[in-house]
N, C-alpha and C positions, 0 to 999 in steps of 0.2 A: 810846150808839147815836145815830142821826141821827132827827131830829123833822121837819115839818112847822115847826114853830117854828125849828127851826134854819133853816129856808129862806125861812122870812119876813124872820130875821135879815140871812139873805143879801139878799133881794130890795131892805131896807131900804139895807146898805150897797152895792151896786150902784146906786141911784137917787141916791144921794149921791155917789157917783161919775161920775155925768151916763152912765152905761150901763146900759140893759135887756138883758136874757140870758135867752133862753128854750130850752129848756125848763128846768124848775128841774130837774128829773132824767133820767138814761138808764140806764136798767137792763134788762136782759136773762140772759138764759137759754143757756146755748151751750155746745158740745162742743168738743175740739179742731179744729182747722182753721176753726172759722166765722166768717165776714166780714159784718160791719155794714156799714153808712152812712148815718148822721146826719149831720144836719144842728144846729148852732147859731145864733138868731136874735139879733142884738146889731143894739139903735138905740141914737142918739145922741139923747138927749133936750136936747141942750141945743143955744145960739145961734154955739156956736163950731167951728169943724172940730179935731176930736179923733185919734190915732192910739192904737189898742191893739193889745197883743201879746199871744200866746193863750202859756200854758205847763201843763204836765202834772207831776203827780206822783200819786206812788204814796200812796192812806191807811189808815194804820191806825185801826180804832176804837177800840182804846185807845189807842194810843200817840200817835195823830196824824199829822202828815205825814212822810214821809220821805223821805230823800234820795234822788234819781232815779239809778240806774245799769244800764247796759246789757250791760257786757264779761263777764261771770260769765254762765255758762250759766242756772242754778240763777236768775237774777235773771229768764230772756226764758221762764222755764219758771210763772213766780211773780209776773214783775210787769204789772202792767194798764197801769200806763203806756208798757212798751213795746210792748205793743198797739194803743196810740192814734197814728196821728195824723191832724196838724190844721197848719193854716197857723200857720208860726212869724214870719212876715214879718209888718211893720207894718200893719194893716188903717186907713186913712183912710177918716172919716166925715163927710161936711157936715153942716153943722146939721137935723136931724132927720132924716138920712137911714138909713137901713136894710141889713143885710148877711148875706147866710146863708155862715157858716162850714162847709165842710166836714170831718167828722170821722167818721175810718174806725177800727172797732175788727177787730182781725185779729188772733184768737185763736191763740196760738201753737199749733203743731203736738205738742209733748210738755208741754202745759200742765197742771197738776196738778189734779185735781179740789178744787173748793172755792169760795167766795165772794169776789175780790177789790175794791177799791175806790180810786177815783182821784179825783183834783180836776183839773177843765181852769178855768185862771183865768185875769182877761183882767189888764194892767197899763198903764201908761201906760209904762212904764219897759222899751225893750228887753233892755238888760245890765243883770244883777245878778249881783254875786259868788253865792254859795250861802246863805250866811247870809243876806243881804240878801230874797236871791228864798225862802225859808223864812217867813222872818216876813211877806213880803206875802202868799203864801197862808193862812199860820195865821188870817189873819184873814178869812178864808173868801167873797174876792171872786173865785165862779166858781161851777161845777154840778159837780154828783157826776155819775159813771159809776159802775153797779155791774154788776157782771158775774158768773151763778154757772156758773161750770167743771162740768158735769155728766162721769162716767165713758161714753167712747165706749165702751160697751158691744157686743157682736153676740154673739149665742145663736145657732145655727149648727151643726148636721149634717150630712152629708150621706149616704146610703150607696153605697157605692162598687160592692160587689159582694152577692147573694147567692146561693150556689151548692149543691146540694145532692147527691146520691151517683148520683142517676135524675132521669128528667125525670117519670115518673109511678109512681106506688104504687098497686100492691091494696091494701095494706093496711100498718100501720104492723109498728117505729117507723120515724118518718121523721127522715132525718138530713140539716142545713144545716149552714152555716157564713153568716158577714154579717162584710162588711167596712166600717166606720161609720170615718168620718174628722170629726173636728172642725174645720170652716173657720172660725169664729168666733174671738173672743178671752178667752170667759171658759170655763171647765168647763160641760161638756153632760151630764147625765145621765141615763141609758138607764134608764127605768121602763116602757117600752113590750111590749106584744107584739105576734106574730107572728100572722095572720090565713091560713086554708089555704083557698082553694079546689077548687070538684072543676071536671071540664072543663066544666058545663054556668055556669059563671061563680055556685054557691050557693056559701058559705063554710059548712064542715065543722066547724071548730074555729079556737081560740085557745088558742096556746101564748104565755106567759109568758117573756118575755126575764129573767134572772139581772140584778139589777140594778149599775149600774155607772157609774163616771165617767170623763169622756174631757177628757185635759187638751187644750189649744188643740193646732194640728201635731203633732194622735198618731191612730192608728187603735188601735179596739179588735174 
């Protein structure tokens, strides 16, 4: 799992690297469709003008980092890094100067529910083969994004119609009918009753609805 110690880790190998990176973490909460925008704070602590390049991958906690790809549907449904981005161009720093990086997370639209995890790391080194740009993030110079995929849920009824044989009754039984439609996207289920009143607006009785479940785009 990731520590607090693991981020001092980082903090340490970042400062030896003559670059400070704030914030040490982004993590969030979010459903499909939601859009971030963050901000990453990177100084030059040091007497010389520096250039770093920002790069993204995908992490596992066990496995570690993995290879970043985009063309596979399954990967923009699953992978956080292609949710991110961020200035991939050279960022130039003067000596002690200061830079807020922009970084937008835009949670893909059929994103899977669940927890994902990314490294945004900064390098001195524009081009790296794959192996190359692998082993400089395993060494963990950058910040976690964490992001948990919540299910876009909606519980959602509605009743369409209720119709009954008369408009008034002396006396019973009395006979309806109810047209209930599910607009939401999960099953709704009917535990409710029926409420009667008389003209004078006092409620007479409560009848008991047959209990029942209505799938998403169905009427019962």
């Amino acid at each position: 799992g990731f520590s607090e110690g693991c981020f001092a880790e980082e903090e340490e190998v970042l400062v030896r690297n003559s670059v400070e990176v704030t914030p040490l973490l982004v993590d969030k909460t979010a459903i499909p469709r939601d859009i971030f925008k963050e901000t990453l704070h990177v100084k030059n602590l040091t007497e010389n003008k520096i250039s770093v390049y920002a790069k993204v991958h995908n992490l596992d906690p066990v496995g570690g980092v993995q290879e970043f790809k985009t063309r596979a549907l399954d990967d923009k449904q699953r992978s956080l890094a292609s949710w991110i981005s961020i200035q991939r161009s050279g960022i130039e720093l003067e000596p002690g100067a200061e830079f807020d990086v922009p970084l937008d997370i835009k949670v893909n639209y059929n994103a899977v529910p669940g927890t994902y995890y990314a490294l945004v790391s900064l390098t001195n080194t524009p081009n790296l083969d794959q192996q190359e740009e692998l082993t400089d993030v395993s060494q963990k110079k950058g910040r976690l994004v964490i992001v948990e995929v919540k299910a876009d849920t909606k519980e959602r009824a509605q009743l369409n119609k209720f119709l009954s044989d008369q408009e008034f009754y002396l006396e019973g039984p009395i006979k309806f009918s109810a047209d209930i439609e599910n607009v939401g996207n999960i099953n709704v289920g009917l535990s409710k009753g029926v409420s009667i009143y008389d003209a004078r607006g006092v409620r007479i009785a409560t009848l008991d609805l047959p209990e029942d479940t209505v799938l998403p785009v169905e009427k019962s």
